[in-house]
N, C-alpha and C positions, 0 to 999 in steps of 0.2 A: 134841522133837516139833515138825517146822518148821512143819507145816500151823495151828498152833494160837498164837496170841497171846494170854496174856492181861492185861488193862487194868485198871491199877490209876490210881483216879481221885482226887488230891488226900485221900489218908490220912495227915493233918495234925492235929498236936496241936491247934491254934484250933479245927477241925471236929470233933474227934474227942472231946475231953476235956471234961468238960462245965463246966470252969473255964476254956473258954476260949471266943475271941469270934470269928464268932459261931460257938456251938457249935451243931452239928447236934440239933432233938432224938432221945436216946435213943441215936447213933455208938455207945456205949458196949457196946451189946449186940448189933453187929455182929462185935467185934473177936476173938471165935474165930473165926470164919470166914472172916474175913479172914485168918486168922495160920495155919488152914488152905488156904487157895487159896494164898498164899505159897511154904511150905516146899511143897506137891505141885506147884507146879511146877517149884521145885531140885531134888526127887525126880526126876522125870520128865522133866526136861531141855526143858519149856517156857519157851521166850522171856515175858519179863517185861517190859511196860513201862508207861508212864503218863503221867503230870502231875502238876504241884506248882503251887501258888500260890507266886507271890512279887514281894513289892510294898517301896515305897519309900515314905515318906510323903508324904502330896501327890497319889497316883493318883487319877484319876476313878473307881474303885469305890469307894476310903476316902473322897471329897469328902461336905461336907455330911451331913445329917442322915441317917442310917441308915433306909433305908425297907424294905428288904430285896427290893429288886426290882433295880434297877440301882445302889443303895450299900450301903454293911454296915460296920459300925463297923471300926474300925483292925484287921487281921489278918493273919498269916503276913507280917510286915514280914522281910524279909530279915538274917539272923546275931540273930534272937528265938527261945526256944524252943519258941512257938509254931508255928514257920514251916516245924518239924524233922518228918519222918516218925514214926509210932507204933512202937515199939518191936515189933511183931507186923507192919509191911507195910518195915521198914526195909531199903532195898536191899544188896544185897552188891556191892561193885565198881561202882559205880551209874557211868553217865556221862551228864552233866547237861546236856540238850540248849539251849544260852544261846537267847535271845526275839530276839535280833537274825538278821538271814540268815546259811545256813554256804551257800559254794557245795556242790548238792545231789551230783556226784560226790561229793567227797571225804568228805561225812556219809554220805553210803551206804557207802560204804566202810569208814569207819569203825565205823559200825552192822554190820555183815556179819562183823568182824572183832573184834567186841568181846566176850569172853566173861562180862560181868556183864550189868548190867541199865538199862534205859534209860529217863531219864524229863524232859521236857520243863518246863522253867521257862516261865510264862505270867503276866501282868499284870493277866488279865482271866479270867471265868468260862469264855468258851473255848478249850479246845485249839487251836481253827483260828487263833487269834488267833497263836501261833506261827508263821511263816511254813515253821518247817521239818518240821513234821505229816507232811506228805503224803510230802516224803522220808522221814520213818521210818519210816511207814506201807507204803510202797513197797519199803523197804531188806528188812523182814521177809518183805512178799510173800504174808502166812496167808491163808487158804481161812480160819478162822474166827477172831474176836475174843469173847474173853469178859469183859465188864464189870462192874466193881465201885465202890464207894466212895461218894463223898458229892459236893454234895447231891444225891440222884437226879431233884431237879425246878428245878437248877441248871447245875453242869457237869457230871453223867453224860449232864443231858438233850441238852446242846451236843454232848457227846461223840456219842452214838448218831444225834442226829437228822445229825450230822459222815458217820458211816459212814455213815447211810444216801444219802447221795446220792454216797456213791463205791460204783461198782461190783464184783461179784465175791467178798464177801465175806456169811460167814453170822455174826450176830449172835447174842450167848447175852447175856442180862441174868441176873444171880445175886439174885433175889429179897430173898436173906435176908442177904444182903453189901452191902445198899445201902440209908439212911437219906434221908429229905427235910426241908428244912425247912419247908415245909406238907404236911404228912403227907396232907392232904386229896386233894390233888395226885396223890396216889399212884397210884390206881387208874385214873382217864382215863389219864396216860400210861402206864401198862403195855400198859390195853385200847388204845391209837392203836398202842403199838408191834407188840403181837402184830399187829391189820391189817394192817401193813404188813412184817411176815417176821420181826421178832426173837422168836426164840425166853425164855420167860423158864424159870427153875427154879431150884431151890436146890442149897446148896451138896452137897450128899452127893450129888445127882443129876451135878453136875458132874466130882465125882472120880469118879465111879461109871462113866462112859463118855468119859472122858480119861486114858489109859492107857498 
């Protein structure tokens, strides 16, 4: 289904597991529905892609005292297994978009051509912070993106508030696939997103009319 993307956001053992740091609260009791949005989109021949955290010791998100705003204690350090995908979002044939520039032909090309799934390595909370986003983003071309994962008042927020100032595209947030780590948070940005076009709903409603 070429018109359809859907966004898998940093579904990582640190966020997910709640032995790990920093864990999202509650990731735990998203991970059916995640592990169904998953497998129906290898059903159904939806393009799948995402972001990963992955960091190096020494980053300015790991710096200094943990405040959970712009630092967060040591996590998803690179070849940890914290740093690994959840056994329920882990990619088949994954090809692993590196943080540095790809010239944007040859990545599209290679996105166009690749028949697993695709998901960008980032340093920071957001996706843009990759410089090679917008070629991926471009490479697939969807009329819709549907969003999932953690934290939703962290990098799903980067991610969405990301598409929303690129054009062309209709936005699906998966309500019940997506955890915050100020839960409080939750509700203004849902209600700011619906204002502004994203559609939200859950996961049965998703498979229900992606087909």
């Amino acid at each position: 289904m070429a018109d359809t993307l859907f966004w898998d956001v940093d579904t990582q053992v640190d966020f997910m597991d709640p032995a790990g740091a920093p864990y999202v609260p509650r990731a735990e009791t998203i991970v059916a529905n995640l592990e169904r949005l998953t497998l129906h989109a290898r059903r159904m021949a939806i393009a799948r892609a995402g972001s990963v955290d992955q960091h190096a010791p020494g980053e300015p998100e790991l710096f200094g005292l943990p405040g959970f705003l712009d630092t967060y204690p040591p996590h998803c350090v690179a070849g940890t297994p914290g740093s690994a995908k959840i056994a329920a979002t882990q990619p088949q044939n994954a090809l692993w978009i590196p943080s540095n520039p790809v010239p944007a032909p040859a990545l599209a090309a290679q996105i166009r051509n690749h028949p697993g799934e695709v998901f960008l390595l980032k340093h920071r909370f957001d996706v843009f912070s990759n410089p090679n986003t917008c070629t991926v983003l471009r490479a697939y071309g969807p009329s819709r993106i549907v969003v999932y994962g953690v934290a939703l008042d962290v990098a799903v927020r980067h991610a969405v508030e990301g598409f929303l100032t690129l054009t062309g595209w209709e936005i699906w947030l998966v309500e019940d696939a997506v955890k915050a780590v100020r839960p409080d948070a939750a509700a203004d940005l849902l209600d700011d997103w619906r204002g502004r076009g994203v559609r939200t709903m859950g996961t049965d409603e998703v498979l229900d009319l992606i087909r």
